[in-house]
Every structure is written in C-alpha cells, then in structure tokens.
C-alpha positions in Angstrom: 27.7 -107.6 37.4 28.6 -105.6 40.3 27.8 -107.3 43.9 27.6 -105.4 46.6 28.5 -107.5 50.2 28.4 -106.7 53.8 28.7 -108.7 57.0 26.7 -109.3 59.8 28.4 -111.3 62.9 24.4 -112.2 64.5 23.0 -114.6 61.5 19.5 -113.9 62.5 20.1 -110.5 62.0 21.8 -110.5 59.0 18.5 -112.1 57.8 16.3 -109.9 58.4 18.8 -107.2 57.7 18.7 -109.0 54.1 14.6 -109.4 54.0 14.5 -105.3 54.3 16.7 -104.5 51.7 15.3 -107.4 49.4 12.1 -105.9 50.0 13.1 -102.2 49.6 15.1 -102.3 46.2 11.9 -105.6 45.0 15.4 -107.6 44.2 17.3 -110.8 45.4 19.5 -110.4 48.1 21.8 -113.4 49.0 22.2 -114.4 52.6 25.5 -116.4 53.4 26.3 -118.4 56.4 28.1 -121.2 57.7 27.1 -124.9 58.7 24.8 -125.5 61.8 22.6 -123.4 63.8 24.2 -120.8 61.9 21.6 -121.7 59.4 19.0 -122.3 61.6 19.4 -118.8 62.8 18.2 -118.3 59.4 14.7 -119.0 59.7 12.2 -116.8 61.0 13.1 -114.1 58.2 12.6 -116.9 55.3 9.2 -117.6 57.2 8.5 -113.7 56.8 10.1 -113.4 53.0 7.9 -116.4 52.2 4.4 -115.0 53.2 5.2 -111.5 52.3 6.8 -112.7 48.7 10.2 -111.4 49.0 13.2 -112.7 47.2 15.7 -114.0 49.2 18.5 -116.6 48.1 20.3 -118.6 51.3 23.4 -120.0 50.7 24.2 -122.3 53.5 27.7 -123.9 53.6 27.6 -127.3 55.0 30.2 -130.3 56.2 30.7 -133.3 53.4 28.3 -136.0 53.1 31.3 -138.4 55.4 31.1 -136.2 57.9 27.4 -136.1 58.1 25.3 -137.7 61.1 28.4 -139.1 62.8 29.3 -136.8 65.5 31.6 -134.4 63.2 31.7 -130.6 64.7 28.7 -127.8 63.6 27.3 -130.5 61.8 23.3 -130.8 61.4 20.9 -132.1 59.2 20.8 -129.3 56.9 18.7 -131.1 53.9 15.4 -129.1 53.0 16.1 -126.9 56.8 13.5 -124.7 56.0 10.9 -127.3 55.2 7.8 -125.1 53.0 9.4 -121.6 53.8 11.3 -121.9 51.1 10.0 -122.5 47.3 13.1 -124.5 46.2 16.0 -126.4 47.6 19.2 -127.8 46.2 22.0 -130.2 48.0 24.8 -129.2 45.8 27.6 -131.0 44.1 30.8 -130.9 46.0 32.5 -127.8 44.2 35.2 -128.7 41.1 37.6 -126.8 39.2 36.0 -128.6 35.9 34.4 -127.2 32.8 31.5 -129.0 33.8 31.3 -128.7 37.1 31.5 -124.9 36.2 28.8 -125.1 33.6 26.7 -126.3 36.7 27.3 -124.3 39.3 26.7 -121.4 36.9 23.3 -122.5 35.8 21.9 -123.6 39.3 23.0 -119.9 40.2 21.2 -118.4 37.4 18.1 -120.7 38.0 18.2 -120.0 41.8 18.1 -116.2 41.1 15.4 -116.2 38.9 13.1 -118.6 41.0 13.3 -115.8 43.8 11.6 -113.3 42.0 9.3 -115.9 40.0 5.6 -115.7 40.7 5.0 -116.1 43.5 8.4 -114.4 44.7 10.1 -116.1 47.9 13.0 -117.8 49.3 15.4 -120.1 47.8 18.1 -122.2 49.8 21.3 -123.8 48.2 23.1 -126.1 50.8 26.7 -126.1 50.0 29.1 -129.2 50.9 32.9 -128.3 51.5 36.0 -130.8 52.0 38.7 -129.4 53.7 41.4 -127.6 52.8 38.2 -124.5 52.6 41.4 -122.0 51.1 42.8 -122.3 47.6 45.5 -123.9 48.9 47.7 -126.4 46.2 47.8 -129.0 46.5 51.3 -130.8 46.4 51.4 -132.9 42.9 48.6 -131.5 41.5 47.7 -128.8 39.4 44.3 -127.4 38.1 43.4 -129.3 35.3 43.9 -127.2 32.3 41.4 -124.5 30.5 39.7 -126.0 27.4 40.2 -123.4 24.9 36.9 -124.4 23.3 35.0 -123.5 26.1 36.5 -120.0 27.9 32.9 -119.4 28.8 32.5 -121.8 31.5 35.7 -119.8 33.3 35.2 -116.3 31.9 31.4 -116.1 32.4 29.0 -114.6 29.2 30.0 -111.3 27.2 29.1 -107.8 28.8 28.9 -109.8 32.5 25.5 -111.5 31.0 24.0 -114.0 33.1 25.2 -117.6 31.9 21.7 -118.4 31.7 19.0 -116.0 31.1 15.6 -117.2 32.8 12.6 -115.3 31.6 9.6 -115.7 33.3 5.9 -114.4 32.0 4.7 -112.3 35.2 1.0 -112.5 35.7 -1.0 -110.7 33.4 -4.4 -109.4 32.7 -7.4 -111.9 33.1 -9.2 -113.3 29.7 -12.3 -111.1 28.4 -14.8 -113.2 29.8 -13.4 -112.1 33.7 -13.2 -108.8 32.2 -16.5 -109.4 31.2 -18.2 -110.8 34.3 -16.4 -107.8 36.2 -17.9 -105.1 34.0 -21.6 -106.6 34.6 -21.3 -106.6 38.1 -20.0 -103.2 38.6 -22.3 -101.7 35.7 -25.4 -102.6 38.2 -23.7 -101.8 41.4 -24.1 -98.3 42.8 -22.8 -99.2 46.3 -19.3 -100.9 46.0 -16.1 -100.6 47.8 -12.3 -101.2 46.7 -10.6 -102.7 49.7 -6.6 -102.2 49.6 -4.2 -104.1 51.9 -0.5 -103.9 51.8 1.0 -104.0 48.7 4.3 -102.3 47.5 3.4 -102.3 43.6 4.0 -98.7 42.9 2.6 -99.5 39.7 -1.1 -100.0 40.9 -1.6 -96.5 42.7 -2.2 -94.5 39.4 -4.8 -96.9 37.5 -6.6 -98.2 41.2 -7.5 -94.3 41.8 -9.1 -94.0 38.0 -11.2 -96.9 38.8 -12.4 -96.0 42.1 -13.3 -92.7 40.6 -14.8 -93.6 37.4 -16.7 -96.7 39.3 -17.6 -93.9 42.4 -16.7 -96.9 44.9 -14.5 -95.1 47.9 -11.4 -96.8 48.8 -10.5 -98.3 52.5 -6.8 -98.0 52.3 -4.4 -99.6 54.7 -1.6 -97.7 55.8 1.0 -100.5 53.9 -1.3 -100.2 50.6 1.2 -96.8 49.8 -1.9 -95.0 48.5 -2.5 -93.0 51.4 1.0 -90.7 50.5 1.9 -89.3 47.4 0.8 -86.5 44.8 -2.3 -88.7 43.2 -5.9 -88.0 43.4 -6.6 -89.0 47.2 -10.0 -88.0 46.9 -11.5 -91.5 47.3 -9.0 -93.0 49.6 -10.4 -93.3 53.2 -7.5 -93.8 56.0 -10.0 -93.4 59.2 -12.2 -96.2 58.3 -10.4 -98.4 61.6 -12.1 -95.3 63.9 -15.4 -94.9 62.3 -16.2 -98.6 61.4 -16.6 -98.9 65.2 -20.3 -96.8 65.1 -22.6 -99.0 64.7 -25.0 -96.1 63.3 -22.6 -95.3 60.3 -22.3 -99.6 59.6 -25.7 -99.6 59.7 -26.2 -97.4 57.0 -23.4 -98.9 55.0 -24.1 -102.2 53.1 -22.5 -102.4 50.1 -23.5 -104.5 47.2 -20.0 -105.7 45.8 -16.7 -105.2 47.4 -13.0 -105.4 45.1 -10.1 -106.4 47.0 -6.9 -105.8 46.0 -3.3 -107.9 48.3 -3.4 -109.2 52.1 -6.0 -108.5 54.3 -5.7 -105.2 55.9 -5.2 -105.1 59.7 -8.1 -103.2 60.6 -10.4 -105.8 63.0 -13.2 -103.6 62.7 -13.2 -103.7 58.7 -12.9 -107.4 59.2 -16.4 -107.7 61.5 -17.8 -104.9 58.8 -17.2 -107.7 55.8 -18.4 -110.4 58.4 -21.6 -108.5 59.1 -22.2 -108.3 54.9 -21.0 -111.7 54.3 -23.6 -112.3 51.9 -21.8 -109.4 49.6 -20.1 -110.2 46.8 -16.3 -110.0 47.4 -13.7 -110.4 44.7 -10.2 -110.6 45.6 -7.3 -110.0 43.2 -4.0 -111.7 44.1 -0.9 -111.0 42.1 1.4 -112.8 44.0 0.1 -116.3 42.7 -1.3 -117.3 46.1 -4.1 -117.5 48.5 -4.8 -114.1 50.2 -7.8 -114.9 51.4 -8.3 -115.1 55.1 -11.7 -114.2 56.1 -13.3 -116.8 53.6 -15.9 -114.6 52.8 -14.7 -114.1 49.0 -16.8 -115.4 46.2 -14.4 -115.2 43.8 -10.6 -115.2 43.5 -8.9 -113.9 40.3 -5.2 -114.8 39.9 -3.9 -111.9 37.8 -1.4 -108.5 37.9 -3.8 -105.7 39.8 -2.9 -102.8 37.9 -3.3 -104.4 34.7 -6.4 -105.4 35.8 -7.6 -102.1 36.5 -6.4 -100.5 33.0 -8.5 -103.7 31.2 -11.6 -103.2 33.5 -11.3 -99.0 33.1 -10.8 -99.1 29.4 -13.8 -101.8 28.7 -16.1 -99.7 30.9 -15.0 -96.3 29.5 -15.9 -97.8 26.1 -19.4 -98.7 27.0 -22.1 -96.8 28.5 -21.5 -94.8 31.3 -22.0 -96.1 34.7 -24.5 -94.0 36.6 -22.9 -93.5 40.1 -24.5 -92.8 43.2 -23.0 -89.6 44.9 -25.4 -90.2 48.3 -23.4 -93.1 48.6 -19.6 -91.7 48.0 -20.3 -88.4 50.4 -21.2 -90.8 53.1 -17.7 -92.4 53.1 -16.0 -88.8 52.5 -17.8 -87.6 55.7 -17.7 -89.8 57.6 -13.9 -89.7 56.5 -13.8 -85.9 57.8 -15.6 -86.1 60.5 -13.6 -88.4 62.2 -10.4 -87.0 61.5 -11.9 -83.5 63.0 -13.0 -85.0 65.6 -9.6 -87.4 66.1 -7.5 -84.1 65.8 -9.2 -81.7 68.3 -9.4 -84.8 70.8 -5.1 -84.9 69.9 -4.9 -81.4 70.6 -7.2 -81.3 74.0 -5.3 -84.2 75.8 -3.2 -83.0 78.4 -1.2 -86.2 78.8 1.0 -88.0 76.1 -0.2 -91.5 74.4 1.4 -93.5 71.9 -0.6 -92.6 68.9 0.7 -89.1 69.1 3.8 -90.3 67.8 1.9 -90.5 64.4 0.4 -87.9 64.1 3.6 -85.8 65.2 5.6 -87.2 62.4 3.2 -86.8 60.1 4.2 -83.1 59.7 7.4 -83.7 60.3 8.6 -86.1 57.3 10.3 -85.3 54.6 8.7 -86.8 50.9 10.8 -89.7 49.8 10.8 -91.1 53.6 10.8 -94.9 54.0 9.1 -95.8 57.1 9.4 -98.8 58.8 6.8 -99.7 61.4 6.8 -102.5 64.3 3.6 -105.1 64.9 1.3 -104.5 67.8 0.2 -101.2 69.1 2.9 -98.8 66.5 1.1 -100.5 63.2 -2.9 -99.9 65.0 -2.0 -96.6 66.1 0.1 -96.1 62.6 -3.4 -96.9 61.3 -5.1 -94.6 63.2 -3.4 -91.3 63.4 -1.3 -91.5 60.0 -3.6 -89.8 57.7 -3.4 -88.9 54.2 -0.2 -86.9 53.2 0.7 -85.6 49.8 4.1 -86.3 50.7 5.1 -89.3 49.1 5.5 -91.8 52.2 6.8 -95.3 51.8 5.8 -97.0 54.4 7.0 -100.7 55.6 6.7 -103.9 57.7 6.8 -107.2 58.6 3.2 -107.9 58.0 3.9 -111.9 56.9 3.9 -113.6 60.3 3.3 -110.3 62.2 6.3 -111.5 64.7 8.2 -108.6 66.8 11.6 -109.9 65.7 13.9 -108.8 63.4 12.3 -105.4 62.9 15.2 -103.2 64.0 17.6 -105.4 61.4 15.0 -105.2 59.2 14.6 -101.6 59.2 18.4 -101.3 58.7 18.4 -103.5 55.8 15.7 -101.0 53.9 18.0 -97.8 55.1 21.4 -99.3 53.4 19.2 -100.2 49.9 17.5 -96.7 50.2 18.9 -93.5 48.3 21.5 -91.2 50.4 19.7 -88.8 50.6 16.2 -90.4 51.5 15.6 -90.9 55.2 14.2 -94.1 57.2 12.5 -94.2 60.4 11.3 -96.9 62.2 9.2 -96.6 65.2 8.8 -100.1 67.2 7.9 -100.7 71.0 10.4 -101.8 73.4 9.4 -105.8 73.0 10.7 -105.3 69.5 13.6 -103.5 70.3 14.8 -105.8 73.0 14.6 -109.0 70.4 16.3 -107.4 68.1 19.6 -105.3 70.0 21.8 -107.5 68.2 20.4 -105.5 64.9 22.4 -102.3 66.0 25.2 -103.4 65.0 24.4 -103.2 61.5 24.2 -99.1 61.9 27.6 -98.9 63.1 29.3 -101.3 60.8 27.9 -99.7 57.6 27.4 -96.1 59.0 23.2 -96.3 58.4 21.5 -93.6 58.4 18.2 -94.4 60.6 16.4 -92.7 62.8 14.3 -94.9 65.5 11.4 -93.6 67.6 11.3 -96.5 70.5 8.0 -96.5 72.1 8.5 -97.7 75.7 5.7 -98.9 78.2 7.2 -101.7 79.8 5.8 -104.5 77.7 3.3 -105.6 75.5 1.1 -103.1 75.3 -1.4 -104.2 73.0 -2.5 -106.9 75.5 -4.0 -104.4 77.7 -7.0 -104.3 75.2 -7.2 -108.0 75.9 -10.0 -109.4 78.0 -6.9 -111.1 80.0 -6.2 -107.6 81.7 -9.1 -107.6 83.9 -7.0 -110.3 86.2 -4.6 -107.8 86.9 -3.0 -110.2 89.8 -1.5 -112.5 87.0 -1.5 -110.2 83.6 1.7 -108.5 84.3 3.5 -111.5 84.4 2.4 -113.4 81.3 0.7 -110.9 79.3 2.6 -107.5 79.9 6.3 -109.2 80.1 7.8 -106.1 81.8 11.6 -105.6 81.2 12.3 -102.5 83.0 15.4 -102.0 80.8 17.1 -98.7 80.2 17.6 -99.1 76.3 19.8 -95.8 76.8 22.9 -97.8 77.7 22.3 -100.6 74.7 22.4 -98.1 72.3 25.7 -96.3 74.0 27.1 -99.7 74.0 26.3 -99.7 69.6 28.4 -96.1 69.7 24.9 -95.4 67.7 
C-alpha cells in the first residue's frame, strides 16, 4: 500500500485541506496532529465531513493517562473531542512492540478505515496515548522482545500489502418490489411530476436519473452541486434557471405538480423551497443514499433509504416492461420555456449592464473552462450567483463545496485539498468572497509547500455581502458594523507574503 503524506503547520487547515481531497478522490484521508488544541483545531472540518458524508480518519496523539487532568503541558481532555461529529471513537492502548499488541493495532486500523466510508460515510477519531521517550530510542538493558516465528504476520503485515483485516460492507441497495411497486403506481397516474436534485457527487446517478426523467416526462430542477448540469448527457430535461423564474408568481401559479422525486440535500434555492411550501399537500418522495435524514423542509411523505441510481435502473426497467406511461408534453414545454426564456432574458440583461456585478463572474467562466475542471465555490453570494448565472455546459464541470454547515471557513484549504487529489493536468478554481478568504489565509500555505496548481477568483466587496438582501440593511446607521463586517484589507500583499 502506497501512502501518500504531506504537512500542514495550521491544523485547521490541514483539515480542511484533508476534507477536499477526501471528498475529491470519495476516499479516506488521515488527518494527524498532536495533543491539545491542536486537536481541537480539528473540528469544524469533522463537523463539515460529518453532514456532507465524507471520510475522514483523525489520528490525535495524546499525553498518558498519569499525566492526564493534573496540570501536565498540552494536555486536555481529549476522550470523545468531537462529541456526535464523529461516527466512532477509540482511546487506544498505549503502543507495544508485542505480537499482540500488533495484532491490535492492525485491526483497529483496518476497522477505522472501513467505518469512514461505511454507510453513512463520516469521520472517525483514534486518540493516541504516548510515554516518553516519543523516538525509537533503546532502551539500556532492554531489547525488543523477540519475533515469534509462528506469527511473521503480525510484523510483516498480509501478502501483496493486503489489508490485515478486510471489512466488507453491503452498500445500500435497490428498495424491495413492493417500493418499486408503490413508485410505479404513483408515477403511472401522474402526468405533472418533478425530479428535484440537490448536491450529490455520485457520478454514477447522472446516466440512469436523465432516462427516468425522460421516459417519466418529469423535468428536472438541478442544483448547481447535483453535477448534472455539465457534461456530454442528455441535458434536455435539466432546468438550472429555476432559482430566477420560480420568483413569478404567474409561472408558480400555473405550476402544481402532482408528485415530486427527490434525490440528496436540499438544494439552496429559497425560492424552490417556498415553491414545495406553497404545494405542500404534493406528494414528495425523498431518496437518501447516505443512510440519513435529508429531509429539511418536512414536507416529504415518504422517505426511501436506498442507492439513487439503482433505484432509477429498478423503477425504469419495471416501467419500460409495462404499459407505456402517457406523458403530458403541455406540461414538460412549460418548464423548457420557461427555462429559455429566462436565460434569454438573463443574458441580454448581462450584456446591457454597463457596470460590473458579482454574478458576471459566472457567467464569464462559463466559456472560459476547460472540461475536466473542478470548481470549488464559497457559501453566501458566490454559491446564489453560481446558481444563477452558471448554466448548463456540455463541458463536463465538477463543481464543489462546503454545503454541510454552510460555514465561510476553511474553503481556501479546502479547495487546495481537491487541487493536490485532482489529475495534473485537470484545473481547479475556486471563487470565494473576501470573508472567506480572510478566515482562511492560513490555507495558502498549502499552494506553496506542495506547488498546487489553483486558480482563485476572490470576489471583494468589503464584507458580507449577502446580508445586504437582509431586511437588517434598511438601518444603514448600524448594518455596517454588525452585518457587513468591513475589513478594508488589501489581500494583494497576503498573497505576496504566500510567494503564491
């Protein structure tokens, strides 16, 4: 097994720098730090890896259980740190040069590994206590006790580098006939449905999701994260201006569906949101493949438990064997229109302002990025206007973020973390506001130390932008100074000081 290891001197960074690869490559990554706030530094990142299901495994190092709660140096109570945020914790065994304590260590590794990526995926912490000497120094008089012969594989680890344990765990499959079979009644007597997709990085999904919305005729609303607005496939059904024209009341008016299918998170649209809220007596079916609860608006009347695109090939095939669904077309060209319509319109109102806004940035690089991009995108205003004016490419476009606890920290070392598990020759580009940026200088460092390639588009007006569509602007006497949080920084000399 070949490790690949890299160093971060700012822990917090080095976590999220850890949560963007680990969610890039869909792999473990180890984090590794020392004892005390060290580990605490930790934290916010295992709060984002454990809502947005990626596998991370933190290895904490830790002072001996005498020198525990006594006063000893960069010594805290380090037993379950993260509380929930993390699916499973260990205190382990003060380390051994045994057979058994070998055996041990070995399996609680492979165990750990495994549980990251079990359903639902998430963090795991191992708390490690050390006695000094902390260097394989000998001790006088002593020797390692000696190699049982009957047992190399404790020292030497399994044949071909083999994990010394290998967990196997069933992933979430397809729901029994009788869900199938309540799904295919519903949808064989609906002739005005919608698929609703949030984010979701199952590359798997995009293929069988587009045949179903087809066959079924039921237009997708597609959020930028959901990766089904980029790429080669049949984008023909997947709406990405729904945030813009959900706002008309004419158009909602006009719109009630009779069964809605949701697939992941909750997209971030607010308008979709009061559009479900407006038809909450719809039926809504959500489909969660991460073992959880994604299922914030509690309008759903059903919640199936079961892998999405699997789902989609079972539902497709019963349907296709059965008697074919009559689709309303009326109801399909209203979407579609309404879809290119407001893009028109969106474009020549682009084009016609003089001045320069934020959302331009989107629509700017949307001609300008290469296919096999990864980009990374901050919270507040860059993912609403990344929602707005990043329409449908056939450049395939992965695009990322921190979507979890929707926090403006760690997105820079984030970003980095994706770049360094992303091909050579496959760009990233984040594009964050200058809140973001500030909380996260220390993340720069990461680009020089492992040469990163990343390109960053910093937005800069001053603060928090997205509070200025807050009903707490209109006191402009005090909104500056709790709301908008103005730095007046020249992020200029930060990044000189980075050599970046």
């Amino acid at each position: 097994m070949h490790i690949r290891d890299g160093s971060n001197a700012d822990e917090r960074s080095a976590a999220f720098f850890g949560l963007g690869m680990a969610k890039h490559m869909r792999q473990p990554v180890a984090l590794l730090c020392t004892s005390g706030t060290a580990a605490a530094n930790f934290m916010p990142a295992l709060v984002e890896a454990k809502l947005t299901h990626v596998p991370l495994l933190v290895l904490t190092a830790d002072r001996p259980h005498e020198l525990r709660d006594n006063g000893a140096l960069q010594s805290i109570d380090q037993n379950r740190l993260y509380g929930t945020y993390t699916k499973w914790f260990v205190e382990l065994a003060l380390p051994e040069a045994t057979d058994a304590a070998l055996h041990y260590i070995r399996t609680i590794a492979a165990r750990a590994a495994a549980s990251t990526q079990a359903i639902p995926a998430g963090p795991v912490h191992l708390n490690f206590p050390f006695r000094e000497p902390l260097t394989p120094e000998p001790i006088p008089g002593q020797s390692l006790p000696p190699v049982a012969q009957r047992d190399l594989t404790a020292w030497q680890g399994r044949p071909d580098n083999s994990p010394y344990i290998e967990v196997r765990e069933a992933p979430i499959s397809v729901p029994d006939l009788m869900t199938i079979g309540k799904l295919v009644d519903t949808v064989r007597d609906v002739r005005r449905g919608l698929i609703i997709v949030g984010p979701i990085e199952d590359p798997a999904l995009v293929e069988p999701l587009v045949l179903l919305a087809r066959y079924l005729g039921y237009p997708i609303l597609a959020d930028p994260l959901s990766q089904l607005r980029y790429g080669n496939h049949d984008r023909s059904m997947a709406l990405s201006s729904y945030d813009a024209f959900l706002r008309i009341d004419s158009f909602i008016e006009s719109a009630q569906p009779e069964f809605i299918l949701r697939f992941g998170a909750m997209p971030t649209s607010k308008p979709l949101l009061l559009y479900l809220k407006r038809y909450a007596s719809c039926p809504l079916v959500v489909i969660d493949g991460n073992g959880g609860w994604e299922e914030p608006t509690q309008l759903a009347s059903a919640l199936i438990h079961a892998n999405p695109a699997a789902l989609c090939q079972s539902l497709l095939s019963v349907l296709e064997q059965s008697d074919k669904i009559s689709l309303s077309q009326t109801w399909v060209t209203m979407w579609q229109e309404a879809e290119k319509v407001t893009r028109q319109t969106l474009q020549n109102a682009i084009q016609d302002f003089s001045e320069f806004f934020e959302g331009r940035v989107f629509t700017e690089l949307a001609g300008l990025l290469p296919g096999g991009t990864t980009l990374y995108v901050g919270n507040s205003m860059p993912l609403r206007d990344l929602d707005t004016f990043f329409w449908s490419s056939e450049q395939h476009i992965r695009v990322m973020g921190n979507r979890g606890a929707n926090g403006i920290d760690g997105i820079i070392s984030s970003a980095l973390g994706a770049s360094a598990a992303a091909a050579q020759h496959e760009p990233t580009v984040l594009v964050l506001g200058d809140l973001s940026f500030f909380h996260d200088l220390n993340g720069l460092l990461a680009a020089r130390l492992h040469q990163l390639n990343l390109t960053i588009v910093l937005i800069n007006n001053d603060g928090g932008g997205i509070f200025s569509f807050l009903p707490q602007a209109a006191y402009p006497e005090h909104f500056e100074q709790l709301f908008g949080t103005p730095t007046g920084l020249d992020f200029r000399l930060a990044v000189e000081m980075y050599d970046r």
